[in-house]
Backbone as a printed PyTorch tensor [residue, N CA C, xyz], in Angstrom:
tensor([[[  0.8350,  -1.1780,   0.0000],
         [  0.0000,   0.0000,   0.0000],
         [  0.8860,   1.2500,   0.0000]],

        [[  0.6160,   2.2170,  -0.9310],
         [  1.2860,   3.5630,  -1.0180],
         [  0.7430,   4.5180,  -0.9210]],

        [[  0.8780,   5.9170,  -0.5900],
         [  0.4750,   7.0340,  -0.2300],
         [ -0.8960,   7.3210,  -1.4890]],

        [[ -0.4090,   6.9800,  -2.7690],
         [ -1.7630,   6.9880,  -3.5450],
         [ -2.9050,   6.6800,  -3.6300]],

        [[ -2.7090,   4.8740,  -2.8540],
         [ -3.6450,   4.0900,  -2.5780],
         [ -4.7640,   4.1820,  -1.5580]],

        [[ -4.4030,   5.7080,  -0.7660],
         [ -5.2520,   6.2090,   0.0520],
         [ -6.2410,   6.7440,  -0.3450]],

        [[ -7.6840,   6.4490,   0.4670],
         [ -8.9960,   7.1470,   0.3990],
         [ -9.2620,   7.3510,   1.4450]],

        [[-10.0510,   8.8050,   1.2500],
         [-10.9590,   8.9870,   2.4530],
         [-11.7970,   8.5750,   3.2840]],

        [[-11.7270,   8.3310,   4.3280],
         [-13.0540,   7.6020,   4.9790],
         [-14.4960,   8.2430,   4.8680]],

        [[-14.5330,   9.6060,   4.5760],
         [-16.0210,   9.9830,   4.4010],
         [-15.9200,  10.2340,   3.5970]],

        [[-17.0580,   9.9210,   2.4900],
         [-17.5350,  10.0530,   1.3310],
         [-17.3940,  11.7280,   0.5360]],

        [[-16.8310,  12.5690,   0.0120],
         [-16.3870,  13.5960,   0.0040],
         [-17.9160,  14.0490,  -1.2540]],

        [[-19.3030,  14.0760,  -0.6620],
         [-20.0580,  14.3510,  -2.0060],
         [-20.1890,  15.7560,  -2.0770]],

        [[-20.1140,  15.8820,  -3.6420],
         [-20.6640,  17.3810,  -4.4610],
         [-22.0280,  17.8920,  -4.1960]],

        [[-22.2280,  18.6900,  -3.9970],
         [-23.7790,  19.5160,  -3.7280],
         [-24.3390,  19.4200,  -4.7530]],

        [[-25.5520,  19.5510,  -5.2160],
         [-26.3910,  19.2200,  -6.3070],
         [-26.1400,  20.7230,  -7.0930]],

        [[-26.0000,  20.7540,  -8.0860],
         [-26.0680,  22.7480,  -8.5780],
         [-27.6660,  22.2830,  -9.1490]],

        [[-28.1850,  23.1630,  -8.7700],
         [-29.6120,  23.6760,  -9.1950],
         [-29.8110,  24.3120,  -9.7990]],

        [[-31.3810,  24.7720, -10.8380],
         [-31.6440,  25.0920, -12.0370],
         [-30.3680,  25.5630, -12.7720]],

        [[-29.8040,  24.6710, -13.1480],
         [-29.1450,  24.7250, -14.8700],
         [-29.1800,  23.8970, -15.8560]],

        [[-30.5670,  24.0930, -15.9130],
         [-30.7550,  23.9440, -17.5240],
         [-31.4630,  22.0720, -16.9630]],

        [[-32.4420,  21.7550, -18.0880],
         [-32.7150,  20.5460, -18.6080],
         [-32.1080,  19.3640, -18.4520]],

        [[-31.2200,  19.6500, -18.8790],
         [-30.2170,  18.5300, -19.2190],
         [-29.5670,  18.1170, -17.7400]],

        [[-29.2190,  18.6270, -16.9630],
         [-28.9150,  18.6040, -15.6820],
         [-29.4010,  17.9280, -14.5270]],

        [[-30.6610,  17.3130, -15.0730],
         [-32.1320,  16.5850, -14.2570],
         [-32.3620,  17.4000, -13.4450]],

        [[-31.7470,  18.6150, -12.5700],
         [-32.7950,  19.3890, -11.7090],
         [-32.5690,  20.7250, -12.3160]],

        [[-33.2600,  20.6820, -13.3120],
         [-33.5360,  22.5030, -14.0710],
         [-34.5490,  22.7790, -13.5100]],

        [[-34.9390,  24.2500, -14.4160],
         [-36.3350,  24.8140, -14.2100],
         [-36.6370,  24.9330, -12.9150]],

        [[-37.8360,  24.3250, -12.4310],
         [-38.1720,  23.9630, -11.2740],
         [-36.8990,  23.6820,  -9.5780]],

        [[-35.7720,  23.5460, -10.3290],
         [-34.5530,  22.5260,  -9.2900],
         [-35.4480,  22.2160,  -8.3240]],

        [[-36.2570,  21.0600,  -8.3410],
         [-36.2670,  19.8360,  -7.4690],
         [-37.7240,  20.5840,  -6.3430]],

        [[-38.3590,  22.0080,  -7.0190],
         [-39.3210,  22.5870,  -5.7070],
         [-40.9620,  22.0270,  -6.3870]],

        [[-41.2740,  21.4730,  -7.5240],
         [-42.4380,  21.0010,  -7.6890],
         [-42.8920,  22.0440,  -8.0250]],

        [[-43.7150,  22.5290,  -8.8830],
         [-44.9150,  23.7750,  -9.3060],
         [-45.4380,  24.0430,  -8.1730]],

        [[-45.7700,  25.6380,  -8.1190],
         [-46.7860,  26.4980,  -7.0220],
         [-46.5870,  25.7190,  -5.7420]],

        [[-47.3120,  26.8340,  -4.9700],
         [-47.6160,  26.4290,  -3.4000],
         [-46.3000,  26.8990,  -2.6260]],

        [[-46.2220,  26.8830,  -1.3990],
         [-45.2880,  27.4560,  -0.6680],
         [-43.6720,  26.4300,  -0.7680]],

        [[-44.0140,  25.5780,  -0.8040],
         [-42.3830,  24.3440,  -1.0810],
         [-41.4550,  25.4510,  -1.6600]],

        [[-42.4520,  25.8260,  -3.5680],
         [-41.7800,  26.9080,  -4.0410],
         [-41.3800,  27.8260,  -4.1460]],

        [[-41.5070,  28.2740,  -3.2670],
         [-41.4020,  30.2630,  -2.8870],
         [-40.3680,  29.9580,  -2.2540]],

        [[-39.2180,  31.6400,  -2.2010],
         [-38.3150,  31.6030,  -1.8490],
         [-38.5230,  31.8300,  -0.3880]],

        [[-37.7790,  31.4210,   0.5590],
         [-38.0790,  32.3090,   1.9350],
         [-39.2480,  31.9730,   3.0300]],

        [[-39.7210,  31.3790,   2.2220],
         [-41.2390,  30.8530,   3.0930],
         [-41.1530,  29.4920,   2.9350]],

        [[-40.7580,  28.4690,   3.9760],
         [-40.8170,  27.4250,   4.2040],
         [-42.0840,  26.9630,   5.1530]],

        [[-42.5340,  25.5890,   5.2520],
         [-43.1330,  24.7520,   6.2430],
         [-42.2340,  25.4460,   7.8190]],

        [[-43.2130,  25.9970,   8.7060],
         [-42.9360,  26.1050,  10.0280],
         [-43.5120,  24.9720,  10.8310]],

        [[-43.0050,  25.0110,  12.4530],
         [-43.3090,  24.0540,  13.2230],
         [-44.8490,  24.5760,  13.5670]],

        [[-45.7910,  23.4730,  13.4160],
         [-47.4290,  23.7950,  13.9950],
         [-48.1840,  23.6870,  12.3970]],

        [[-47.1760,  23.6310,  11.5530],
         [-48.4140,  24.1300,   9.8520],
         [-48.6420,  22.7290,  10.2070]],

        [[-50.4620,  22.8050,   9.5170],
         [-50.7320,  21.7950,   9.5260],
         [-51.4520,  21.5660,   7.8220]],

        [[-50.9080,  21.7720,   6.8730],
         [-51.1940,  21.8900,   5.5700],
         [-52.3050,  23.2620,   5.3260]],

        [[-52.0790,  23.9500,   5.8080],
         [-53.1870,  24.6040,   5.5130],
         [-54.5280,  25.0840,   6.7530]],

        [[-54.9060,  23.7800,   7.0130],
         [-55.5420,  24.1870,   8.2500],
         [-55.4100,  25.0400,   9.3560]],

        [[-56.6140,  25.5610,  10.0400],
         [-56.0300,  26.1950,  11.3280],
         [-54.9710,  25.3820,  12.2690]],

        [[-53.8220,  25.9250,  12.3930],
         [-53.4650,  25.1240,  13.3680],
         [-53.7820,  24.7140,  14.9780]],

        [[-53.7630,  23.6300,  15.3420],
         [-54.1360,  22.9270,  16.6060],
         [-54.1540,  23.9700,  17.9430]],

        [[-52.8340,  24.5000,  18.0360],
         [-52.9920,  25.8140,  19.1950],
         [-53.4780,  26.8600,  18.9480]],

        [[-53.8930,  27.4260,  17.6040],
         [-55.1660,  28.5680,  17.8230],
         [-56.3590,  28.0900,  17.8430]],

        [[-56.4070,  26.6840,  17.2900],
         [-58.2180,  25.9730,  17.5590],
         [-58.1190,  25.9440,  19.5730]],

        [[-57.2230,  25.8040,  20.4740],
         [-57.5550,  25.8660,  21.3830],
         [-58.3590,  26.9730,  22.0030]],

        [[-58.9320,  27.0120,  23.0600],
         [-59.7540,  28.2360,  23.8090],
         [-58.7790,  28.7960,  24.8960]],

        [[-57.9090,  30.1300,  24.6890],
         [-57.6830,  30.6950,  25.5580],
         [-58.3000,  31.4320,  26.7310]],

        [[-58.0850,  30.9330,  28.2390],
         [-59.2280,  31.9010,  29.4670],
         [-57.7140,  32.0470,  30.0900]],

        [[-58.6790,  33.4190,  30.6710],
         [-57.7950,  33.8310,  32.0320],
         [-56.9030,  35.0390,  31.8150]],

        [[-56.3150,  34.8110,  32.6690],
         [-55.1600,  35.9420,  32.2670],
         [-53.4430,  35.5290,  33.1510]],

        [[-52.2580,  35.5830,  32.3190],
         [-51.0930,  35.0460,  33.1870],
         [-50.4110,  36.8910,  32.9880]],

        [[-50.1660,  37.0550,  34.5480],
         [-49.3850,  37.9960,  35.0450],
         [-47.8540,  38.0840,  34.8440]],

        [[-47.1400,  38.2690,  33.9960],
         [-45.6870,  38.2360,  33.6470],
         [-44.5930,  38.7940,  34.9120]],

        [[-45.6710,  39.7520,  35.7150],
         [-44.3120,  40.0020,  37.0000],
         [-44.8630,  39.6910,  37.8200]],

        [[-45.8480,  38.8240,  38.2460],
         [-46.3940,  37.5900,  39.4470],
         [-45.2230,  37.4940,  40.1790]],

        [[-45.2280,  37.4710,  41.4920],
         [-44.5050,  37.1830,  42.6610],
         [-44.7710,  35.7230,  42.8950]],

        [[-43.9110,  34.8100,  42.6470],
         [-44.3130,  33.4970,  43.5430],
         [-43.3500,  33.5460,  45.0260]],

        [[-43.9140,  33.2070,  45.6300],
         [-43.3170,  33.3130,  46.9830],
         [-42.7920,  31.4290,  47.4130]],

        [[-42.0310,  31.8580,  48.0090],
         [-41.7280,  30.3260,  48.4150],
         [-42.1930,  30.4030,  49.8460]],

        [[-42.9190,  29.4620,  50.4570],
         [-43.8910,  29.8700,  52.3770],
         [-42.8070,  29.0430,  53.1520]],

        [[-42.8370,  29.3590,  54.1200],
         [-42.3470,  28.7490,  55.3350],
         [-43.0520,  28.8380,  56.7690]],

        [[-43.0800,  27.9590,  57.1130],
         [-44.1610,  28.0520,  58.4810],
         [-43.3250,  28.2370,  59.6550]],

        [[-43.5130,  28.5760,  60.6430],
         [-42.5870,  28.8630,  61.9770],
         [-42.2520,  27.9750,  62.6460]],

        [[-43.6520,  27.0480,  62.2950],
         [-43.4640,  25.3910,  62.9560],
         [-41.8830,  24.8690,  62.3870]],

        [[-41.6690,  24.6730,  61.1150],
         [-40.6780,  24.3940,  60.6780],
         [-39.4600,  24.8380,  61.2980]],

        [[-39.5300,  26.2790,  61.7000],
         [-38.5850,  27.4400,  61.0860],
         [-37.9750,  26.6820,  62.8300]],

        [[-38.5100,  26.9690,  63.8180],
         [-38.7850,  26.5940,  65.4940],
         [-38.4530,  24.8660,  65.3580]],

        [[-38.2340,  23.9410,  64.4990],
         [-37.9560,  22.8490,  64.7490],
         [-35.9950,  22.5130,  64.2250]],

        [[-35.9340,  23.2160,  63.1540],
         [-34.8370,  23.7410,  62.4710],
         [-33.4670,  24.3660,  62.8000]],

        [[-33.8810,  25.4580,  63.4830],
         [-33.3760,  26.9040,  63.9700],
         [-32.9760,  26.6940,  65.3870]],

        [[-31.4140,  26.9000,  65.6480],
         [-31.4040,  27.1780,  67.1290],
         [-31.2870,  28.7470,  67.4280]],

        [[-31.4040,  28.7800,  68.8830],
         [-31.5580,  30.6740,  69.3060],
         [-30.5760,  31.1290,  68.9140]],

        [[-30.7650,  32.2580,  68.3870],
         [-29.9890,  33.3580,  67.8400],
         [-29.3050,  33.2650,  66.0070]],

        [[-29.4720,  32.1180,  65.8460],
         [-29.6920,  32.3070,  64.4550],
         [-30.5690,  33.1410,  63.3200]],

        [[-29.6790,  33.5650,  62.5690],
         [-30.5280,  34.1360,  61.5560],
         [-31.1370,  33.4180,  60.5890]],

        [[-32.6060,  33.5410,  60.2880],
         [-33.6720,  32.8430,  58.8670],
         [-33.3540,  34.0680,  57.8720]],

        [[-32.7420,  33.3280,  56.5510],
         [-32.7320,  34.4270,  55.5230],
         [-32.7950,  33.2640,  54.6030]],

        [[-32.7860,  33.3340,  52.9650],
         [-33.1290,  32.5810,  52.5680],
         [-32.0490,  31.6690,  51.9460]],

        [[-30.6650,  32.2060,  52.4080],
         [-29.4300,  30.7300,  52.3390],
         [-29.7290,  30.4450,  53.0950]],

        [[-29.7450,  30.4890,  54.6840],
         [-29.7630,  29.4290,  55.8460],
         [-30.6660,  28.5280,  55.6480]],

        [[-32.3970,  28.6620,  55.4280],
         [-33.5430,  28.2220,  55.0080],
         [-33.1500,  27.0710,  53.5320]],

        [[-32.5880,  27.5380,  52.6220],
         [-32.1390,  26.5240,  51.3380],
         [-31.0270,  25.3220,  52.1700]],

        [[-30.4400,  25.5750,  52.7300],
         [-29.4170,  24.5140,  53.5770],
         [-29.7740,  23.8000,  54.6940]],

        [[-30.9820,  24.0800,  55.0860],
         [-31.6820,  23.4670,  55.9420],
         [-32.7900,  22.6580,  55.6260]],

        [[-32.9950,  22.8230,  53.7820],
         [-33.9110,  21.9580,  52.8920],
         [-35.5460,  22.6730,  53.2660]],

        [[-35.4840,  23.7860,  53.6170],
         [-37.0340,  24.1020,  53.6860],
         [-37.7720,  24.8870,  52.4990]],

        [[-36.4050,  25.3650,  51.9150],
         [-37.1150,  26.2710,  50.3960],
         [-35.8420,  25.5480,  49.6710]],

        [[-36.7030,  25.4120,  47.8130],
         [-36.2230,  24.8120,  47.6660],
         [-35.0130,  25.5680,  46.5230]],

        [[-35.1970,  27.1770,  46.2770],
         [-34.7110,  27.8880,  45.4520],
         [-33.9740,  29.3090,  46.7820]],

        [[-32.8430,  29.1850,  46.6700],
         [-32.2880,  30.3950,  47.5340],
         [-32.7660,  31.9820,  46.9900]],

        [[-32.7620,  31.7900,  45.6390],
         [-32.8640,  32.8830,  44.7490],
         [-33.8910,  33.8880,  44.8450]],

        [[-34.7910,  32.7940,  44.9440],
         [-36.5920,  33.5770,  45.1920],
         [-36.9360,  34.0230,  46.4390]],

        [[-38.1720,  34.4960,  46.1020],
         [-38.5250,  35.4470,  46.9610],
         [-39.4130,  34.3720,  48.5220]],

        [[-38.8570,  34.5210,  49.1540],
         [-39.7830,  33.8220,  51.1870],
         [-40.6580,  34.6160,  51.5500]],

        [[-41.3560,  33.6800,  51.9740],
         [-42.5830,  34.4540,  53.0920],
         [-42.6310,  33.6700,  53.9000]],

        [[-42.9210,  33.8430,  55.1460],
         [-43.1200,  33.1250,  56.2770],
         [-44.3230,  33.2120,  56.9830]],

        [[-45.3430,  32.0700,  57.1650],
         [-46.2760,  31.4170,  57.4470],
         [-46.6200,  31.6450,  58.9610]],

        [[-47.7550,  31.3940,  59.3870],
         [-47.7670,  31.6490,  61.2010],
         [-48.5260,  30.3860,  61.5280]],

        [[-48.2900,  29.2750,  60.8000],
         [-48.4890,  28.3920,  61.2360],
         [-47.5170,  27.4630,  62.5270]],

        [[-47.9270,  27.0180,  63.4120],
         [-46.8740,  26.7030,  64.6270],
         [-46.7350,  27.6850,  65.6970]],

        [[-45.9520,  27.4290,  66.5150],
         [-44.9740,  28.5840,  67.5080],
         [-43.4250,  28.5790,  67.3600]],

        [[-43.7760,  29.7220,  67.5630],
         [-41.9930,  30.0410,  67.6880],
         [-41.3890,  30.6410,  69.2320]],

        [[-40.8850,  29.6780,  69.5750],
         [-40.2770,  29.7440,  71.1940],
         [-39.0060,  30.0780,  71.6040]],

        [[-38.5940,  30.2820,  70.1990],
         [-36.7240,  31.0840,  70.1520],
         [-36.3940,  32.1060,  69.5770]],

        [[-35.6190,  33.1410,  70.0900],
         [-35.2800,  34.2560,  69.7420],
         [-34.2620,  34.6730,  68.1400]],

        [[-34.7880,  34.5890,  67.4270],
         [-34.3270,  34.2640,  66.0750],
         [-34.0480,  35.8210,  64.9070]],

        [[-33.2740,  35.8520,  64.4090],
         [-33.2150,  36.9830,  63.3200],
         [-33.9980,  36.9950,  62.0930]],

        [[-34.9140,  37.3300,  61.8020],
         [-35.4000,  37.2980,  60.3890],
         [-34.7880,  38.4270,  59.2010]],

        [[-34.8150,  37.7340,  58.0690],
         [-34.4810,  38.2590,  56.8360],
         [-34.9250,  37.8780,  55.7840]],

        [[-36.6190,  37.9090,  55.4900],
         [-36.8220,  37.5910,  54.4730],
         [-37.9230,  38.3780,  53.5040]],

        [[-38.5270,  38.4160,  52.9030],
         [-38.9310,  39.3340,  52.0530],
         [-40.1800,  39.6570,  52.4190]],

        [[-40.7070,  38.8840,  52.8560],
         [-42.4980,  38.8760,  53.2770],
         [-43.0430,  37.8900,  54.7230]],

        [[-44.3870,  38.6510,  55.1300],
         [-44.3860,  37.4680,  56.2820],
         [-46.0720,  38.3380,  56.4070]],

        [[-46.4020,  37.0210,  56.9490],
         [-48.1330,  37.0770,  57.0300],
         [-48.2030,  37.8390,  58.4390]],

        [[-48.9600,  39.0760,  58.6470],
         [-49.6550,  39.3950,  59.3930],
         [-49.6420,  38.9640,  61.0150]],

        [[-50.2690,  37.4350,  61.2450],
         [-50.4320,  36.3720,  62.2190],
         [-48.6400,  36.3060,  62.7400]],

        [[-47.8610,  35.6280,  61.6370],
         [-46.5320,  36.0230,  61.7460],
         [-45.6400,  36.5840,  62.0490]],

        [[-46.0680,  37.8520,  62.1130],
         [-45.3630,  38.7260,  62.7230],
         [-45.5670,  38.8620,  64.0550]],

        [[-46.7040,  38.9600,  64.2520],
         [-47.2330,  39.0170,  65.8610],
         [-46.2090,  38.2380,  66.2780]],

        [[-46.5960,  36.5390,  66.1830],
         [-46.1450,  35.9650,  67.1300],
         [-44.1200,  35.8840,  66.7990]],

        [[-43.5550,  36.5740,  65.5790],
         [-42.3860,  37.0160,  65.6290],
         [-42.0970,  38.0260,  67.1590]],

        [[-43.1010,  38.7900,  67.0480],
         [-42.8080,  39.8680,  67.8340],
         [-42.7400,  39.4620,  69.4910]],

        [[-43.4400,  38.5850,  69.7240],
         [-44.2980,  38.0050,  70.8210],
         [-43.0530,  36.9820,  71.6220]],

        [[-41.8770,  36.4690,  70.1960],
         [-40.8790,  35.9890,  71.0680],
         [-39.9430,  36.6160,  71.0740]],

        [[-39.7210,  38.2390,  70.8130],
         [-38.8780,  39.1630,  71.0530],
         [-37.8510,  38.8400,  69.8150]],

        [[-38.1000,  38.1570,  68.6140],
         [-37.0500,  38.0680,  67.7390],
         [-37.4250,  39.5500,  66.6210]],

        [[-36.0900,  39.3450,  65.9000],
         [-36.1570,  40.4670,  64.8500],
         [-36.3440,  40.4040,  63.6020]],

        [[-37.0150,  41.3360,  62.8900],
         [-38.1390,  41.1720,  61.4810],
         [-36.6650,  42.3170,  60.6680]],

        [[-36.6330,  41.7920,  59.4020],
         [-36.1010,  42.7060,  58.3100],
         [-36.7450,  42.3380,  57.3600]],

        [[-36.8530,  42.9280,  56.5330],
         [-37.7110,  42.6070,  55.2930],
         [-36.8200,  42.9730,  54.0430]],

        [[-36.3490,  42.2460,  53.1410],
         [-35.7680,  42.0620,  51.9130],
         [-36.4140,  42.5780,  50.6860]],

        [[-35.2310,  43.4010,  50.3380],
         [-36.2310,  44.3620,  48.9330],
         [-36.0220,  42.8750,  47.5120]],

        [[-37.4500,  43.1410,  46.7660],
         [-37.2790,  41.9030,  45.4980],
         [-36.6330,  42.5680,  44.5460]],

        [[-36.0280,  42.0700,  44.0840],
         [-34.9620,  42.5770,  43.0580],
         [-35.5490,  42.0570,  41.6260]]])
């Protein structure tokens, strides 16, 4: 075997040249079939055409309405927070993600007044129910509230 006797392992094919001429088997037409969109330049089959028909997601019935800057809150209850938490720790929402009670550090907490809270604790989190706070207040711990970014 000699340096000549070499071939390529992948098949090295030529691109088809299109409309030239007759003789060429893809003239005229090159290979788009008469009329309809196939043939037009620029306007291809998109994802959803369904030949023509309405497509499937505008035959659906849109209700309601979705809010694009909706707050989802991630909750936390005190019960938790009081089983979790020793005194004098701060709840913000790394300590809370490392302790497995929320499951996104990133987002926005609120804290729940479900339970008691019997330890003197730091809060830092963005929101807190009403009920919550009271009994925040009630065990002499401290409330900050986190601006949403």
């Amino acid at each position: 075997m000699e340096l000549k006797d070499l071939k390529p392992i992948c098949r090295n094919k030529r691109k088809r040249r299109l409309g030239r001429g007759h003789a060429s088997g893809r003239g005229k037409t090159a290979g788009r079939g008469h009329k309809g969109t196939g043939q037009r330049a620029g306007r291809r089959f998109y994802i959803g055409f369904e030949g023509g028909n309405v497509p499937f997601l505008r035959k659906i019935p849109k209700r309601g309405f979705n809010h694009k800057k909706k707050i989802e809150y991630q909750t936390v209850n005190l019960l938790q927070i009081d089983k979790k938490f020793a005194e004098g720790e701060t709840v913000d929402p790394r300590t809370l993600k490392e302790k497995n009670l929320i499951k996104n550090d990133k987002g926005a907490v609120k804290v729940l007044a479900k339970g008691e809270l019997n330890k003197r604790l730091v809060f830092r989190v963005h929101k807190a129910s009403e009920q919550a706070l009271t009994k925040i207040k009630e065990s002499k711990s401290e409330f900050e509230t986190l601006s949403l970014k």
